[in-house]
VOPAGU-2260 file (C-alpha; in pm, 1 decimal, decimal comma):
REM VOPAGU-2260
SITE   aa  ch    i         X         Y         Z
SITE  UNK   A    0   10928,8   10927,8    9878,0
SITE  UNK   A    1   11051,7   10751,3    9553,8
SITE  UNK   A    2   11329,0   10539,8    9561,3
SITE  UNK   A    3   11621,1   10536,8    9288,8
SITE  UNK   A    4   11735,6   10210,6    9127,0
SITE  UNK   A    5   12070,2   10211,9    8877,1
SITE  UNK   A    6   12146,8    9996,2    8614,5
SITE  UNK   A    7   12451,1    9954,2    8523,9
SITE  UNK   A    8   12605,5    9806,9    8199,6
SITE  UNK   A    9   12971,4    9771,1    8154,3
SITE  UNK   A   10   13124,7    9558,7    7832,2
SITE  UNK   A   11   13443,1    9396,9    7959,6
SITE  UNK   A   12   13717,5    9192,9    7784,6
SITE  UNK   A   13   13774,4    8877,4    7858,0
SITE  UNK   A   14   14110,4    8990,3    7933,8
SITE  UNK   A   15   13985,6    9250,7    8188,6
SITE  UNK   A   16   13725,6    9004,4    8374,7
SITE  UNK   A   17   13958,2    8978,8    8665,5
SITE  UNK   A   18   14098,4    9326,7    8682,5
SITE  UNK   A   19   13711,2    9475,9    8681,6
SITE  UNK   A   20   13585,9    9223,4    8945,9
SITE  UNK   A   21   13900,1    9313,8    9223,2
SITE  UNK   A   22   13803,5    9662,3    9094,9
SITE  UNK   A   23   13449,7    9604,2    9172,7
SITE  UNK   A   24   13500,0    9422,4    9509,7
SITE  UNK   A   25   13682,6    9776,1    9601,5
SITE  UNK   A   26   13366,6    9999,5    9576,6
SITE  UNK   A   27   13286,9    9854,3    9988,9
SITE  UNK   A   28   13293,2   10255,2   10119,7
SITE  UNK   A   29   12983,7   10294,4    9953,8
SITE  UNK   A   30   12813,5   10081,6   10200,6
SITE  UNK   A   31   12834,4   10332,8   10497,2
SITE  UNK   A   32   12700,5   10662,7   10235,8
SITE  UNK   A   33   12376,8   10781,2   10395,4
SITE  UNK   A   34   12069,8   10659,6   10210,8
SITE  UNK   A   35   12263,3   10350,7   10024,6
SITE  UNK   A   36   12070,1   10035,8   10034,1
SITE  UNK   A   37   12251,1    9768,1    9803,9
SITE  UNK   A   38   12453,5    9721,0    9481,1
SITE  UNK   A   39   12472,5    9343,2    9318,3
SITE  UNK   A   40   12578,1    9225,0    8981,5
SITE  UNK   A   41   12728,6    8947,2    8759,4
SITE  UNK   A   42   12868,1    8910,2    8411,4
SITE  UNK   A   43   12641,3    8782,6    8185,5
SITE  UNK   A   44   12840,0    8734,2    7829,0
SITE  UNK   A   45   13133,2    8963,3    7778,7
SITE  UNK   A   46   12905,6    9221,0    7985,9
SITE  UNK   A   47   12904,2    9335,0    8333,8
SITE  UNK   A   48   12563,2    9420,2    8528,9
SITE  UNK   A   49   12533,4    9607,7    8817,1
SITE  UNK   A   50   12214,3    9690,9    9007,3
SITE  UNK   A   51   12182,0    9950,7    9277,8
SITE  UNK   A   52   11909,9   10041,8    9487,9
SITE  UNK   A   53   11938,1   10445,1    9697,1
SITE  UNK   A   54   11663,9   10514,2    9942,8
SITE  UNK   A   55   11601,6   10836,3    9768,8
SITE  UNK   A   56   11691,1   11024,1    9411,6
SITE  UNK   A   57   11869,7   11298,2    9703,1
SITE  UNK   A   58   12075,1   11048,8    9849,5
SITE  UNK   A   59   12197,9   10933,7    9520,3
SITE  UNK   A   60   12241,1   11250,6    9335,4
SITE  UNK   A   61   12484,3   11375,4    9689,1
SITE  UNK   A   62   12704,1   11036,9    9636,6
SITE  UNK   A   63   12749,5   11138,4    9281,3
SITE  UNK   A   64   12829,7   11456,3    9349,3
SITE  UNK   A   65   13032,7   11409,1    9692,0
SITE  UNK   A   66   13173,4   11055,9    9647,4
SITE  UNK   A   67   13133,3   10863,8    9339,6
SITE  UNK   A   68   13430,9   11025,2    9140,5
SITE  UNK   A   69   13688,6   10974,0    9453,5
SITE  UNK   A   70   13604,1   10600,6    9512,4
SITE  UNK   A   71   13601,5   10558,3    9129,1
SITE  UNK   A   72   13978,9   10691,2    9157,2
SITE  UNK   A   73   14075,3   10467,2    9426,3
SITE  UNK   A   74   13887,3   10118,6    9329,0
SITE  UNK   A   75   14113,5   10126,1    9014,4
SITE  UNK   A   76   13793,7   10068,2    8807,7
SITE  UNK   A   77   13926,6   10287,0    8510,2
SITE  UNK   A   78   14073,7   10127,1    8231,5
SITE  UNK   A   79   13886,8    9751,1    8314,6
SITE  UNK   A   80   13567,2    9806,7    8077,6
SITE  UNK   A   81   13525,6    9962,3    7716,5
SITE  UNK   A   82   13192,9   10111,0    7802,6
SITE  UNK   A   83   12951,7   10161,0    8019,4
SITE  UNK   A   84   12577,5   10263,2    7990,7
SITE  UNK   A   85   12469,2   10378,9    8321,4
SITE  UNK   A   86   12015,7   10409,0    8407,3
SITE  UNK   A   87   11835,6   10516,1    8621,3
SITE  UNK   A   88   11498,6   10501,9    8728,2
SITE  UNK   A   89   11306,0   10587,3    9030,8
SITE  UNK   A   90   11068,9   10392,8    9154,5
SITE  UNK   A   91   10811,0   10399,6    9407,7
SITE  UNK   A   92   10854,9   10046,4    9650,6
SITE  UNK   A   93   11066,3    9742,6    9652,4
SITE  UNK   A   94   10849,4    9423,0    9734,6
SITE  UNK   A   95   11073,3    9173,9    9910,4
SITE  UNK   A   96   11450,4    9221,8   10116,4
SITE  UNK   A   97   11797,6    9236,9    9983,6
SITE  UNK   A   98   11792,3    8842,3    9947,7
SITE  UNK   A   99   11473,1    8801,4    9756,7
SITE  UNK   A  100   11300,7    9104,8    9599,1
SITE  UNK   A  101   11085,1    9231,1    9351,0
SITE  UNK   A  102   11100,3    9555,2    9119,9
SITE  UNK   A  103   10882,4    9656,5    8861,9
SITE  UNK   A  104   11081,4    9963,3    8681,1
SITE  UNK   A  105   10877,5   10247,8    8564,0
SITE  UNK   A  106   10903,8   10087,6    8171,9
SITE  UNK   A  107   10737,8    9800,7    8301,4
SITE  UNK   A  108   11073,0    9533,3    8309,2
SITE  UNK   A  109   11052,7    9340,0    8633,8
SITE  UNK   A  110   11335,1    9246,4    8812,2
SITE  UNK   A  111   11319,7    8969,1    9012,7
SITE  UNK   A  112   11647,8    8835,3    9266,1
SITE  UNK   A  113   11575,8    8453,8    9399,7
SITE  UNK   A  114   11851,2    8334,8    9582,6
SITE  UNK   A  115   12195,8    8379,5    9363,3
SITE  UNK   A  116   11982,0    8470,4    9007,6
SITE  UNK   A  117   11817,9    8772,1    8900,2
SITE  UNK   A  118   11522,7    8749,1    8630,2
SITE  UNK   A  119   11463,6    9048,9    8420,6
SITE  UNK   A  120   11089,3    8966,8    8273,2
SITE  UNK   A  121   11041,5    8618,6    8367,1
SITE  UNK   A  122   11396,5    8506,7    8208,9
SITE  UNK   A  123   11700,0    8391,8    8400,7
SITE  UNK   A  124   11889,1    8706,6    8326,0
SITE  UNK   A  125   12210,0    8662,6    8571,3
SITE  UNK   A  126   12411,4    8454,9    8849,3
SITE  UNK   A  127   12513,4    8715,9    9087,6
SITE  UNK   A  128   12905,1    8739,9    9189,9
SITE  UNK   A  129   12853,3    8721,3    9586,7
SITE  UNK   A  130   13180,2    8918,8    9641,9
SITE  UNK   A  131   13023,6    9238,2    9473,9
SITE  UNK   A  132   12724,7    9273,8    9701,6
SITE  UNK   A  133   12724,2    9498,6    9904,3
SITE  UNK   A  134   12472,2    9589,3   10189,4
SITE  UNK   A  135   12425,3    9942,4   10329,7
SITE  UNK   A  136   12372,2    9945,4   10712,4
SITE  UNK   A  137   11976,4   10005,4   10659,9
């Protein structure tokens, strides 16, 4: 069964850095949502990545429909970004675990975490913000 991974893109002003990371610390319920595997992410510039992995396009499409919009409301998120570009993509196998792993996306970008650093296509792309990972009980 395919797999869903989400890519998040938020621009953030430099005077909303702090605001959007407490926000982003407060998005923890997600961890116990059925079929949630992980979500890690790190400014790179004046922009905010986030990366998410679901076990399955179903699980994902029932937390947006069930619990995204209520934990958006309580996290405080709104108001800490200008935009946000939001893809997905399913994919069909992750090659590695949650500390070190391996994703080639349908449009062929790789993404690659080592340690505290994600590479997108053989370039250091990211340092990761430990305090927004977050683990679902797999």
């Amino acid at each position: 069964m395919p797999m869903l991974f989400k890519w998040i893109t938020c621009e953030v002003p430099l005077n909303q850095r702090q605001s959007f990371s407490e926000a982003q610390i407060k998005w923890e319920p997600i961890k116990k949502l059925k079929g949630f595997c992980f979500q890690l992410g790190g400014f790179k510039g004046d922009e905010a990545h986030l990366f998410a992995l679901w076990e399955s396009v179903s699980a994902y499409e029932a937390f947006m429909a069930n619990e995204h919009d209520r934990i958006y409301r309580e996290t405080g998120q709104k108001g800490t970004y200008d935009r946000i570009f939001v893809h997905t993509f399913s994919i069909d196998e992750v090659k590695g675990t949650v500390d070190e792993f391996k994703i080639t996306l349908p449009n062929g970008i790789v993404v690659l975490k080592k340690w505290d650093e994600l590479i997108v296509n053989n370039e250091p792309f990211l340092f990761l913000q430990k305090e927004w990972t977050l683990i679902g009980e797999l």
